[in-house]
N, C-alpha and C positions, 0 to 999 in steps of 0.2 A: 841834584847833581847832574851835568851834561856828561853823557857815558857814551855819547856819539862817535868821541874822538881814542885815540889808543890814551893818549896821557891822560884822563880822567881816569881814574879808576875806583873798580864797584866797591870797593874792600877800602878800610884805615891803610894808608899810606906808613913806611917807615919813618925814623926817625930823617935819617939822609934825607929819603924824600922832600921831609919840610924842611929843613937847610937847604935845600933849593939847589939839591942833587936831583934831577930828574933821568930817567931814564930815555932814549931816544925810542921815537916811534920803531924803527926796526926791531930792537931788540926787545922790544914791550911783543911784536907781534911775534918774534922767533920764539921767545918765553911762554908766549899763551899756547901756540900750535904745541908744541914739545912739552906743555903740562898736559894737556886735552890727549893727545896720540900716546905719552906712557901712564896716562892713568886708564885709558884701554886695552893697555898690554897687549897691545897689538903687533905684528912680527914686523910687519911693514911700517909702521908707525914713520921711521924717520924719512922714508920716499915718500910717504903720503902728504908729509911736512912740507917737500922740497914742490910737492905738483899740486900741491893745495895754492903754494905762494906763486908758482909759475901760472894758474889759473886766473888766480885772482891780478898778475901785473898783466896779463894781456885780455881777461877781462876788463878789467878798471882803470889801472896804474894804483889796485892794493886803495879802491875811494872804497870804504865803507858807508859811506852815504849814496853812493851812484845809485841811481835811478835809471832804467833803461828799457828797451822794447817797447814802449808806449805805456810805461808802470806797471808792466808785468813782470820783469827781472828785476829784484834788488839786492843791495849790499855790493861790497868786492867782490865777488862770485858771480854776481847774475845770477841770482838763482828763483827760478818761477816758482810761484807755491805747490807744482805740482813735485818736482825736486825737492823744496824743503818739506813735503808728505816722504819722500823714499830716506832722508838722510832720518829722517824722527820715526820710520817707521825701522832703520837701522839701528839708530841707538834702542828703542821697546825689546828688539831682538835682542840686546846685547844688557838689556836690565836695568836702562837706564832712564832717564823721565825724557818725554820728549818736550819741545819747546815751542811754544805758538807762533806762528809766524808772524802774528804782529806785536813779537818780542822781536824782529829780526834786523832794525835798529844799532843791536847793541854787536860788537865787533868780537866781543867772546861767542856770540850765540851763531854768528855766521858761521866763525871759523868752526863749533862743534859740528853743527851739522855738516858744512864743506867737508869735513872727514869722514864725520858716516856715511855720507853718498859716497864718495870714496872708497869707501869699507863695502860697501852695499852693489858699487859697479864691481868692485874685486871680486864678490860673492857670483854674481851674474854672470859673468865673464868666463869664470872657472865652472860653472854649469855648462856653458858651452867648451868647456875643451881646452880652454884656456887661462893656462894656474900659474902663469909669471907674467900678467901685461905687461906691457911696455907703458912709459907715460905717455906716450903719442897715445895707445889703445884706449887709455882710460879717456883722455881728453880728447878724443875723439866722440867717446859716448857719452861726457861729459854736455858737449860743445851740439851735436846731434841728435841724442838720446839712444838709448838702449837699441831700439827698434830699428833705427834710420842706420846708426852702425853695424847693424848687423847685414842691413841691405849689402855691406860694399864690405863685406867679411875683415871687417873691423879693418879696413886696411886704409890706413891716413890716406895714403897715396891716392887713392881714388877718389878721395874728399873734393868737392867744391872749391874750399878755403885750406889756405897754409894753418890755421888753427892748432891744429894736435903739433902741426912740426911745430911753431912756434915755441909752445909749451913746451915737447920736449925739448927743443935747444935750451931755453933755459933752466929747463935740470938740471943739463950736464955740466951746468958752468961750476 
């Protein structure tokens, strides 16, 4: 089975399904994020949904297949293997298995980890002083790294690139 794409899926299909009810790419991906974020019972859960997707459209345009940086970022996220080390070393914390990055492929396993790192900068952030980011903040150290955001006291505005704005403007829609 190709699991590359969101209409494939890992799991029997419903009945509807095979009457040739399908489900549309958005709503497959809003379904996956929003099982992944309330089976972590996480407080933030449904922001982390909204800048998980706003990441991943001004990463990619939401391509789970994109390839990027010279085959060091992949998936809808961009995300380098050193990233998908912080989002799987997120979920070990939170007691749950982490997943090899050359499962990274499959469009459920992006979006889990895209949330642990997520969960994982919100952890970071709030060590520094800082216990309600904004989505600019996160996609900023998102888009930068932890390190590099901290250089310009996580402040977008001082960023290089519109990035973080981008992202947040697309939360707020």
């Amino acid at each position: 089975m190709n699991t590359n794409t969101r209409t494939d899926l890992p799991f029997p299909a419903s009945e509807s399904f095979h009457a040739g009810k399908s489900l549309n790419l958005t709503t497959m991906k809003i379904m996956s994020l929003i099982a992944f974020t309330l089976i972590a019972n996480y407080a933030h859960a449904f922001d982390d949904v909204a800048i998980a997707s706003a990441i991943a459209q001004v990463e990619t345009g939401e391509d789970y297949n994109a390839i990027g940086d010279n085959g060091k970022a992949r998936g809808a996220y961009q995300l380098h293997r050193s990233a998908w080390i912080d989002g799987c070393t997120q979920l070990l914390r939170e007691g749950k298995k982490a997943i090899s990055y050359d499962d990274w492929k499959y469009p459920t396993n992006q979006d889990t980890v895209a949330l642990a790192l997520l969960r994982s900068l919100r952890g970071r952030l709030a060590s520094k002083g800082i216990t309600d980011p904004t989505p600019e903040q996160l996609a900023l150290c998102w888009n930068m790294g932890f390190t590099a955001a901290s250089r310009i006291g996580f402040d977008h505005r001082r960023a290089k690139s519109d990035y973080a704005e981008r992202v947040g403007n697309l939360t707020c829609k």
